[in-house]
N, C-alpha and C positions, 0 to 999 in steps of 0.2 A: 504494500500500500504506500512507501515512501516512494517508491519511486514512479508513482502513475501522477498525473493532475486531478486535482479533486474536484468534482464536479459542483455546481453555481447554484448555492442557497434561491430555491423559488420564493418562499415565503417563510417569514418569523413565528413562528407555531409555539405555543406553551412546551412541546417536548423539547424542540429546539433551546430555549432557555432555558433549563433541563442540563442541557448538553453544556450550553455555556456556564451554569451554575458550575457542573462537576468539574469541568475543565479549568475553571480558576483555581477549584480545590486543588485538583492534581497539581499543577504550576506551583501551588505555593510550597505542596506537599513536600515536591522534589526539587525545591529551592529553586527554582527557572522565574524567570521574569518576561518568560513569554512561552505561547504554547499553542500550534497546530492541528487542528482537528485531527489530519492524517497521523499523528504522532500518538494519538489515544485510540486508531483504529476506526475512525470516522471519515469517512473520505466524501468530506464538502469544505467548500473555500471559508472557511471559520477560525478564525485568531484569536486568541486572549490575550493582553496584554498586561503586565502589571502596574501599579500604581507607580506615579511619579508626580514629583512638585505636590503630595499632598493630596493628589487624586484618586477617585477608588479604581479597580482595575477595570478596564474596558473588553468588550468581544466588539470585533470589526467582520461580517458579512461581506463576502466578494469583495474583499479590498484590492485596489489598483493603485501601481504607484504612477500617478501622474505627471511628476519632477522631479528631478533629480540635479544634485550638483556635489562639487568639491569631492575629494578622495582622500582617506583617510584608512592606514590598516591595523586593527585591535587584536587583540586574541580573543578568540572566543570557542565556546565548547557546546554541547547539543545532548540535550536528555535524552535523545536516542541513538547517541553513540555516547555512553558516559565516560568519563574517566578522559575523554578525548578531546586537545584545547590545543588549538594553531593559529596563525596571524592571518587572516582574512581580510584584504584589503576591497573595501564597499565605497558607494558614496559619503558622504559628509551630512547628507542632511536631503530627506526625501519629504514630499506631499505624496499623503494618501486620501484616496478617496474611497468608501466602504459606507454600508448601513450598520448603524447599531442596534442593540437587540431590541428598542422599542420600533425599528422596523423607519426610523427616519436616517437619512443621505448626512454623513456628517465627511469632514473635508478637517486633516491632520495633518500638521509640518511636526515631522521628528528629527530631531538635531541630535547628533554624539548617539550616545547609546541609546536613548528610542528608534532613534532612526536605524542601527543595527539591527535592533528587535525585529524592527516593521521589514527590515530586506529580509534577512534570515527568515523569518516565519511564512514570510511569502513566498519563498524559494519552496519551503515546505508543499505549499501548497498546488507547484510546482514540477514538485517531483524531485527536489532538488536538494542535497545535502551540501552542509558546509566544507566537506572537505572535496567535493565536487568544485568548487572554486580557489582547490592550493592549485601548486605549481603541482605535474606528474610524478616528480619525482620523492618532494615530500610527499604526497596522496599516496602512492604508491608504499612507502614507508612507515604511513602509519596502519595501511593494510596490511601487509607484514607483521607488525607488532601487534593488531588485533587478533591475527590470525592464528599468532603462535604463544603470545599471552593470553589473549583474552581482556575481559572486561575489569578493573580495579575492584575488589568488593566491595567497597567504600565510595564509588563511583557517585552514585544519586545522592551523595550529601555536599557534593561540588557544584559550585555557582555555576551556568549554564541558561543557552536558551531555549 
């Protein structure tokens, strides 16, 4: 399921919110500060994000990133490859456009790490993992070391998106 594109929320349904309830829980459960439908085994364009500046955490519906600028590259790791953290270089700072769970169009500039959240989680949504955006030869490398270590037991208590 990570690797296919997830199919386009028709409508906001009480089960749907449902789905966004648990899916904050899961996110906060496993320390992530952001969290993909297709990542909990739900394959529809559905994001959570967690709070920042004070805000409670959001679900964003068929989100599109409309603009894009500046590059910038962080490290960053993925609840569904745990234990696993590389330098990702993204934009600086995106506009998204997406419905929230009351089912109204709301329009997002995320700068610094929201605006990682919002690329990463949309890549998810995508098909797409983070370490699909190293160079091959690191990618390569840490397939290797998944394949012959494995996963860290300790994994899901490390910060992650």
């Amino acid at each position: 399921m990570l690797r296919r594109r997830a199919a386009e929320v028709t409508e906001v349904t009480p089960e749907l919110r449902r789905m966004i309830a648990d899916m904050i829980e899961t996110m906060y459960d496993e320390v992530g500060i952001g969290l993909a439908a297709p990542q909990v085994g739900i394959s529809l364009r559905l994001l959570v994000v967690g709070h920042e500046e004070g805000r409670e955490p959001r679900a964003l519906i068929n989100p599109v990133i409309v603009a894009r600028g500046g590059e910038v590259t962080a490290e960053e790791g993925c609840l569904s490859i745990p234990g696993i953290f590389a330098h990702v270089t993204r934009s600086e700072w995106v506009d998204v456009e997406a419905t929230d769970a009351d089912g109204h169009a709301v329009k997002m500039r995320g700068h610094g790490l929201l605006a990682r959240v919002f690329q990463h989680e949309i890549d998810h949504l995508d098909g797409v993992l983070f370490i699909d955006r190293l160079d091959p030869v690191t990618r390569d490398r840490i397939k290797r070391r998944i394949k012959k270590e494995g996963f860290p037991e300790d994994a899901h208590r490390a910060f992650a998106l």
